[in-house]
N, C-alpha and C positions, 0 to 999 in steps of 0.2 A: 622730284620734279615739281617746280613750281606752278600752280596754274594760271593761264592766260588769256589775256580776252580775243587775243590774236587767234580768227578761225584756220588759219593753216598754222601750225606750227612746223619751225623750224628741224624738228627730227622727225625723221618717219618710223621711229621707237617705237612700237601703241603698245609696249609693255608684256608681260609674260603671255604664253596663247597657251587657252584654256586646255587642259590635260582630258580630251575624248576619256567617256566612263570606259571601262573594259567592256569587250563585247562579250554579251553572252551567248550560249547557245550555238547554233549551224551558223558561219561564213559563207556555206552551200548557197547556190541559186539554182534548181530549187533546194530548199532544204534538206537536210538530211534529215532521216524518221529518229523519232524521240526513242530514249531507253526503255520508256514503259509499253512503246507500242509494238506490236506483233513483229512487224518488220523491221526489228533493229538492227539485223543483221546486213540490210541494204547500206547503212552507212559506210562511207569511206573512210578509207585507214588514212587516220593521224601518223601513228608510229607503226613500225612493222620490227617483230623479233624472230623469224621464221626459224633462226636457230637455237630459241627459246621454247618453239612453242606455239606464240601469240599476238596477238595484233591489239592494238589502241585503237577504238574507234572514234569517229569524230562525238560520236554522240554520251562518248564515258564507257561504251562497254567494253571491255577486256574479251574477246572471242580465242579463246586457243582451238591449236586446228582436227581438234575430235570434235567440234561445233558444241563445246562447252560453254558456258559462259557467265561473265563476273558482272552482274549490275551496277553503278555507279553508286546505288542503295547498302552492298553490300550481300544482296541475294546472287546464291547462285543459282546458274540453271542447268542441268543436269546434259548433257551428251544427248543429242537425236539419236536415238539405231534407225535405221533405215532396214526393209522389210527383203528377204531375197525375190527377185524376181520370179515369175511363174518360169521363163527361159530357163532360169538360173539352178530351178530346184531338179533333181534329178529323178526322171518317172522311175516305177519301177519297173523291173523287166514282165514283157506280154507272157502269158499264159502259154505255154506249151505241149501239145498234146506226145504222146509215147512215139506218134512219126516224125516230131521235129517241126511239124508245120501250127503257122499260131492259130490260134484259138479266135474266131468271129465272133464279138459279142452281139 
């Protein structure tokens, strides 16, 4: 294209439009929590393999569902166990005296 001193030009061409950098990081509003922080597990799933396994988070980390997980670093994180409940644990049975009736502590 030639240039002109003509302030309107004749095409409304204005030539290639600039290629936006890639984005990085959360799309989230609010953000989603980074890989390095505590709560990274709050991010939303990118991808989902439930018959695999594991999920993509937005923030890089791989969570498989024993709440394992693959850092975007490379570091793994080992599996939560969660603790059985006091409900959950089984007392043992009360004291019982030689007539069958229990034991007052």
């Amino acid at each position: 294209m030639v240039p002109s001193d003509d302030p309107e030009p004749s095409s409304t061409y204005a030539g290639p439009r600039p290629v936006p950098p890639p984005r990085r990081g959360c799309p989230h509003s609010p953000p989603c929590p980074t890989a390095d922080s505590a709560d990274r597990d709050a991010a939303r799933v990118a991808s989902q393999h439930w018959d695999q396994g594991w999920s993509l988070l937005c923030n890089g980390v791989i969570l498989f569902e024993d709440t394992g997980e693959i850092l975007p670093t490379g570091r793994t994180i080992e599996p939560r166990r969660t603790l059985p409940r006091a409900a959950c644990v089984p007392r043992p049975p009360a004291p019982r005296r030689a007539s069958g009736a229990p034991v007052t502590v």
